[in-house]
Structure formats: C-alpha cells, structure tokens
N, C-alpha and C positions, 0 to 999 in steps of 0.2 A: 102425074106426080113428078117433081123437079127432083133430079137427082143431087147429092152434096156434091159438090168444086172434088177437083183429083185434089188436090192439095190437101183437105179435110180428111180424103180416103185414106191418103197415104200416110198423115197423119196416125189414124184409126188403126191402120195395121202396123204400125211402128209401136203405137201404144200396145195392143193384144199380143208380141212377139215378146215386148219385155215384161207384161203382165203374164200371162204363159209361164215365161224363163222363170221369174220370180217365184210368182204362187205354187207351183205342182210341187215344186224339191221341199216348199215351205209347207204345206198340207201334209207331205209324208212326213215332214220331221215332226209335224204338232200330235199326227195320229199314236208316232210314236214312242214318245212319252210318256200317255196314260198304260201303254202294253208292259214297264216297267212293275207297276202294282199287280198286272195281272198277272205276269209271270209270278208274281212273289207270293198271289192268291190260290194259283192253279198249285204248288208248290206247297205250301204250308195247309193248303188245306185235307192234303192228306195225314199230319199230324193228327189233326185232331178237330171239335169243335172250340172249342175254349181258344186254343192257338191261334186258329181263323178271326175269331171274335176279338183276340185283340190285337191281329194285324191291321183291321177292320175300324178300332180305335187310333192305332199309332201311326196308320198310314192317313185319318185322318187332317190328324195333327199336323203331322209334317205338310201334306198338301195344302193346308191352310197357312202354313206357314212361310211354305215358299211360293205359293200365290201372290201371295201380300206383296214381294218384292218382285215381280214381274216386270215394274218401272223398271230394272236395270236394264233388260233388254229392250222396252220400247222406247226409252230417252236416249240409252244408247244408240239404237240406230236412228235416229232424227238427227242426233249432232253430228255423227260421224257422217251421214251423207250430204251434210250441209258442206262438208270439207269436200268432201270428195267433189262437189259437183263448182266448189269456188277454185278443184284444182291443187287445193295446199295437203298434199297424204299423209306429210310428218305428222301436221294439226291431227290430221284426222285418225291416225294412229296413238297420239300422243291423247287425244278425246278416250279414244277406248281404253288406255292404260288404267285413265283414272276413275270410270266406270268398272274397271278389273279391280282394282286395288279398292273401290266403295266397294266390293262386293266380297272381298274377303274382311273386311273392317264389320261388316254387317253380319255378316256368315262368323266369326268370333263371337260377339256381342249375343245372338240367337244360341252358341254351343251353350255359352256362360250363363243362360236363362233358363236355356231348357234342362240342362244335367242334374241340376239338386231338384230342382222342382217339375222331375217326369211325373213323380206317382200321384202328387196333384193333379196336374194335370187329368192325367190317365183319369182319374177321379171324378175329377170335374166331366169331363168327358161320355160318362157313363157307364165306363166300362165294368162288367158285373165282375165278385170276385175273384172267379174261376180264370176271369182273360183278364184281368189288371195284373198280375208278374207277366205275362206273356207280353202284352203291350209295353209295359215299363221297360222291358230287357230290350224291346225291337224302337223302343223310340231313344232307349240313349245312348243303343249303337247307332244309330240312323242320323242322330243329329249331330255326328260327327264326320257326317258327309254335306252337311248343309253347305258349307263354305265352297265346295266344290260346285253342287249344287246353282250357288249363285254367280259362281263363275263363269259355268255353263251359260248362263242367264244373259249378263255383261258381253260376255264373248259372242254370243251366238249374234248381241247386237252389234257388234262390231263389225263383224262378216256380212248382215244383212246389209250395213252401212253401205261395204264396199261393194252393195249390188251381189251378194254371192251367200245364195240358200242352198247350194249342194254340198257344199262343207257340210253345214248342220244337219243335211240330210245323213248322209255319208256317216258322220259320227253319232245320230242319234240311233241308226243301224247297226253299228261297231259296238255300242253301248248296251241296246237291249239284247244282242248276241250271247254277250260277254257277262250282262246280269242273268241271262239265262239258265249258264253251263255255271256261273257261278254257285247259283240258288243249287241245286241238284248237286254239283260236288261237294258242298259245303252243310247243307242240310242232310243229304242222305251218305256220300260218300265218308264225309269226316264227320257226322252222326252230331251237330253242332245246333240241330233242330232251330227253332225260330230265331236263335242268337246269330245262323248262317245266313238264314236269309239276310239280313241286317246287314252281315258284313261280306255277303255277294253284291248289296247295292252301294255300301259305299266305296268299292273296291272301284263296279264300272262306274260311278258317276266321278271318283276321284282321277280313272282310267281318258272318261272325257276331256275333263275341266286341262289335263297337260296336255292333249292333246289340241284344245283350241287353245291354249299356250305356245305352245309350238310354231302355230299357225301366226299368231299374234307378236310374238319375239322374232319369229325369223322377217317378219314384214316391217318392225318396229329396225332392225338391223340390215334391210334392205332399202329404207328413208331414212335411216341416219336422226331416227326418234328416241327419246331417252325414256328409259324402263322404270324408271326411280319416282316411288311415289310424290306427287305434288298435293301441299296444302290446300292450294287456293283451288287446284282443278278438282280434287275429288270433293272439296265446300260444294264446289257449283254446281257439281255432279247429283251430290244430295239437294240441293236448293233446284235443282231442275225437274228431281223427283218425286218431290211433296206433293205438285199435283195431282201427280197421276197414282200417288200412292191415294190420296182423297179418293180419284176416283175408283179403284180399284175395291176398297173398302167399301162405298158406297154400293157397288154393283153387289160384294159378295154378299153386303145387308139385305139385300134387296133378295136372294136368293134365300139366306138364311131365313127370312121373314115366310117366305114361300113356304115353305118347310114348313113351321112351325103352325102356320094357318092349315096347312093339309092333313097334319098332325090330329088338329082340332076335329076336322072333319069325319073321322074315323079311320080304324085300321086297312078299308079295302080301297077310301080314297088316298093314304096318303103313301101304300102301296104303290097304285098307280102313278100318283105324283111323281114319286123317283125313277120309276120307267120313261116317265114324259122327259122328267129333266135330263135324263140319261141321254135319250136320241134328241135331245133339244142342244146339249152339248157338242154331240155327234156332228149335229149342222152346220152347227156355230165353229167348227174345225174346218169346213170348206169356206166358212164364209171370212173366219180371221186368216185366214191365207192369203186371200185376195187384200186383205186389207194390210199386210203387212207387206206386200208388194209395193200399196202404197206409201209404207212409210216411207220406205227406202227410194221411189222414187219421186216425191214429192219432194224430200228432205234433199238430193239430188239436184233437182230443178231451182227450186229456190236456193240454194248456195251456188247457181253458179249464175244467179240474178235472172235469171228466166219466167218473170212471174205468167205469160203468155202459155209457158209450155205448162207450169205448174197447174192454170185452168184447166189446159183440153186435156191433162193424163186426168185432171179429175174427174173433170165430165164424161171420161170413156169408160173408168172404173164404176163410177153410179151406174153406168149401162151395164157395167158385167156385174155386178153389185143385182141390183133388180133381174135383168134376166137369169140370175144362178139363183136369184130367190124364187124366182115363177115355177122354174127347174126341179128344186129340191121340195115346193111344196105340192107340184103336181105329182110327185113319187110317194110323197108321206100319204098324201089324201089316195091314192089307189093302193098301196102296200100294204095300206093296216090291218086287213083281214089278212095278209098272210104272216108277216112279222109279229103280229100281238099274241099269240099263241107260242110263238118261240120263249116269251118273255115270262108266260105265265095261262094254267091252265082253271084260274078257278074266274068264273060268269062274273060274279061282284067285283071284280078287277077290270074285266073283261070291258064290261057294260060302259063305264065314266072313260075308258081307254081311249074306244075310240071313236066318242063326240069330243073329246078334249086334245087329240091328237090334229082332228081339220081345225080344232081353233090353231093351233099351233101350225099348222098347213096354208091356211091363209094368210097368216101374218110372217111366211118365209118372206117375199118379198121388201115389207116393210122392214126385216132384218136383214138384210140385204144392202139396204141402204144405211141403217145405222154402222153395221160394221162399216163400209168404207167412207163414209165419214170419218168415222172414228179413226181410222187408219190417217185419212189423211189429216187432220185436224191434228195427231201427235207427229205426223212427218215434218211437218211444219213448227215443231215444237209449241204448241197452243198451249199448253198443258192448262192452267188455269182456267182456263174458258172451261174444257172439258172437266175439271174437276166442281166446279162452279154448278155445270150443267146436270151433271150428275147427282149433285145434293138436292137441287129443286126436283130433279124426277123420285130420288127419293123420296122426298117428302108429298110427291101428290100421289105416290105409288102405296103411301102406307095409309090411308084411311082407305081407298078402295080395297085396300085385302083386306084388313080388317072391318070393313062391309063385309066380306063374306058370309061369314060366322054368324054376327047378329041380325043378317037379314035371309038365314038359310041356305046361304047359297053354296052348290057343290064346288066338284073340282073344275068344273067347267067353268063357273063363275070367277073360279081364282084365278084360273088362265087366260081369263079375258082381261083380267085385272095385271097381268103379266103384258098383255099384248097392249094394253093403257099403256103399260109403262115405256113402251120399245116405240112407241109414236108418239109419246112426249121426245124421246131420246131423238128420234129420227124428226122432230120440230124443231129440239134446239140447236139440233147440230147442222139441220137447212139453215134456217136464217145465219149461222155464223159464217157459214159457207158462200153464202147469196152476199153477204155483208162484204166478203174481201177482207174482213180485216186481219185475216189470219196469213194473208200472202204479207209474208216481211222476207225479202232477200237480203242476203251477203252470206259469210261465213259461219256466222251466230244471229239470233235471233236478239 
C-alpha cells in the first residue's frame, strides 16, 4: 500500500491541530446552553406541577424563538473570517459590529411582539389552565433578555470568526454558573417563585452578552474600528441572513413534522420519539462542533485567496466528519440496553426504542457528513444554495413521513424517513461541494 507524500501528512496534521483547537472549546460551549433550561427545570420543579408545565411551555417558545435567529452567529462568522484570513481586522471587527447591532434591532422587534401577545401565545401553545399564568409570567420576563440573547448569538460569531472558541466556552461556563446561584437565590431565597427564575436567566444571559461586548469593544479600539451603527452594513447583514434563516426554518419543519407524525402514532411511540430526538440532538452537539470549526476556517482560507488550502481543510473535516460518525454510531448501537432504561421503565417504550435508535446508529455517519458540509458550505458564505437545498429536502422529506401513517408504519418507519431526509441533505450538499462553486475568494463573497 503507497503511503500519502509527507507534505499531504503534514498537511493532515496542521489540519487536526486547528480542528482540535477549534471544535472541543466549541462542543463544551454548545452542551452548554441547553443546561441553562435545565437548571431552570431542576429548580422550578420543585414548585410545583403546574409551574414545571408552564416553564415547559415558555421555555418552549423562547427556544423557538431564538433558534430561528441562529444566522447571527453562522453568517457572522463566515464574514468575519473572510477578513481575517484577507488580513484587513478593522473590516472584520467593523463586520461583527454590524452583526451586534442586527441583533439588538431583532431582539427589540421580538420584545415588541412577544409582550402584549404572551397569553396567546401561551394559548396557542397548549398550555392547560393551571400552567398558562405560570408560563405568561416566565415568558414575558424571559423575553426581555432576548436581545441579549442574540447578542450572545452575533458575538459568539465574531470570536469564532477570529479563530477563538474559548472565549465562548469560558463565558458560556461563567453564564450557566451565574444562572444557577441565580435561580436558587431568586426563587427560593427572595421567595420570587417562577417570576425568579425568569429574572436569574435574563440577569446571566444579559451578564454574557457585556461581557462578549467587552471583548468586542476593547478589539474594535485596539484596530482603530468604529462602534457606531452603519445602515448599509447591518442591510447586508440581514440580506446575508435570509438564507440561512430559510434554512433554519426549513430544518425546524422538518422536526416539527416529525413530531407531529409520532404523535399520530400513538402515546408509547411518540414517547419514545422525543427520547430518540433528544439523544439525536445530543449527537448532533459533537457533530456541529466540528462543523463550526469549519466555518471559521474555511471562511479563513478563502478570504485570504487560498482556494487550494480551503479544499484539503475540507477533505480532512469529511474525514473527521465520517470517522466521529462511525464513532458515535458504534456507542449508540452497543449502549442502548444500558441507557434506554435511564430514560424510561415501561416495555411499550422500551420495545420501538431500541430498533429505532440502530436506525439512528447507522445513519451517524451519514450525519457526519452533512454537518460538515454544512459547516463548510456557510464558511464560505453559500447561504442560498444551502437554503435552496434545504427546501427540496423538505419537500421530498414530507410525503415519506406522511407515508407513515397511511401505510401503517411505526416509529421505526418515521426514522427511516428522517434518515431519507439527512441523505437527500448529505447528496445536495456533495455535489455542491464536488461542484467548486462555492470556493469564491477575497474579502466578501
């Protein structure tokens, strides 16, 4: 067997040293996020049941809501590493500003929507009568942290931009600490019950958002970049974002749909469903880590006209990409007899668990690949293509689930219909790949 050139090798290992550096700070800081709700869970749920039930709805809400603008941070870092890698830091500082400044314009807009119209909502949402005042009280103190929220968002891409996921780590640490000791002093200390929780989380996430301010002002007045909102940069900012807000929306359909089909199926499959989706999330946290390494050095590469380097970091991430898929699906496929009983002790759960957990076990690799794709394809600012990409999976994703149903089929059935969907994703996003057309150097796309 011929071995690779050293030059390939060393290559290889230059690529793994800034993949490494990148993804691990970026994995702790994504795991860290969702522990925010749990604290607030673990916490309120000794209130009460009703209390729990409508943290249950408001934290819903909110999660949906600030999902939706998740583009601040992935467009954010694509432009700002494009600067950084052409060299120009003002740009690429002066890029994040306006990305900061969308994200308070946005996070306004979202206060002014949600405040009169919480108990609707709450409504709409399901929440039964008992937990709709619980909910309404914890969603329109909550959504007076949104703006921070998305600042968090904006900022955290700014830092990735500049190649540096331990900030984010570091603050998303300092953050869930601080919402912690908050929740506890506030709920049971100052007796302020589900209203404290509320205002322990918009305390740390308001406690972040100056925080990567801080970071972002003293670097903005260490390049000699101006703070002051621009018209035309924060336009471009939203017009960069449209895409991927399509496809972000499209993916969350795509889940909601899931949902809704499992529903159908009865109460013990679509039990299990949300177990499945839960540790399918869980994956998908190792795998968008790696993939957000790529944006930041894809976006890197190409800004500083290296379309050569921007191939081989691709082709090594596919590798890490695939072998963490092989990884994480040979742990689910041997695990399941010990983990599925953590989750749940009744057999009619049990039973759809774990033949629907190997479908999800074999198709880790195949996810594998669409994350860093995907990673890359927004490093490179693609955004259209991917949001393009994402509506035709939608739509061939949605008569196979709804196959489900009218042709009998269980939860196994639907998660094959899930795995259809993630090898449509991982088709369109090869050929675009294979295509080249997405390598565009300079400073901007």
């Amino acid at each position: 067997m011929t071995q690779a050139p050293a030059t390939t090798r060393r290559t290889d290992r230059r690529h793994d040293r800034e993949i490494i550096a990148l993804a691990l700070p970026a994995f702790g800081a994504l795991v860290a996020e969702p522990l925010f709700v749990m604290v607030d869970s673990a916490v309120i749920g000794h209130l009460g049941t009703s209390q729990l039930a409508g943290l249950g709805v408001a934290a819903g809400l909110l999660t949906t809501a600030v999902s939706v603008f998740v583009f601040l941070a992935y467009a954010t870092t694509a432009a700002v590493a494009r600067r950084v890698g052409a060299g120009d830091l003002p740009a690429a500082i002066r890029q994040g500003m306006d990305g900061i400044w969308l994200a308070l314009l946005l996070g306004a807009a979202v206060i002014a929507a949600v405040l009169p119209t919480a108990p609707w909502l709450v409504e709409a949402f399901g929440a039964s009568a008992t937990a709709a005042p619980h909910a309404t009280t914890y969603l329109r103190i909550s959504a007076l942290g949104i703006p921070a929220m998305l600042v968090v968002l904006a900022a955290t891409g700014v830092l990735r931009g500049f190649q540096d996921t331990r900030t984010p780590l570091y603050v998303a640490i300092g953050g869930f600490s601080a919402n912690a000791a908050l929740n506890v002093g506030l709920v049971y200390g100052a007796g302020l019950g589900i209203a404290g929780s509320a205002w322990g989380t918009v305390i740390a996430q308001c406690g972040m958002a100056a925080v990567y301010l801080a970071v972002v002002i003293r670097g903005a007045r260490r390049h000699g970049a101006s703070l002051r909102p621009d018209a035309a940069g924060i336009r471009a900012c939203a017009q960069a974002g449209v895409p991927l807000l399509v496809r972000t929306l499209s993916l969350r359909a795509v889940l909601l749909i899931a949902t809704a089909i499992a529903a159908r199926l009865g109460d013990a499959e679509v039990a299990a469903h949300q177990i499945v989706l839960t540790l399918w999330s869980l994956l998908a946290f190792a795998l968008d880590a790696i993939a957000i390494a790529g944006q930041a050095i894809i976006g890197r590469y190409l800004g500083a006209g290296d379309a050569d380097g921007a191939r081989a970091a691709c082709r090594r991430m596919v590798q890490w990409g695939i072998a963490s898929g092989v990884v994480l699906g040979v742990l689910v496929a041997l695990a399941r007899p010990l983990f599925i009983p953590l989750f749940t002790s009744d057999p009619t759960v049990q039973s759809p668990l774990m033949t629907t957990l190997l479908v999800v076990a074999l198709t880790q690799p195949v996810s594998g690949i669409v994350f860093i794709l995907d990673g890359v394809l927004m490093g490179a600012g693609d955004g259209p293509y991917l949001a393009g990409a994402m509506v035709v999976t939608l739509a061939l994703f949605l008569p196979a689930a709804l196959a489900v149903p009218a042709f009998g089929g269980g939860l196994v059935a639907l998660w094959w219909a899930m795995a259809l969907m993630m090898t449509v994703r991982m088709l369109t996003l090869w050929l675009r790949t294979r295509s080249g057309r997405w390598i565009v150097t300079g400073a901007s796309r």
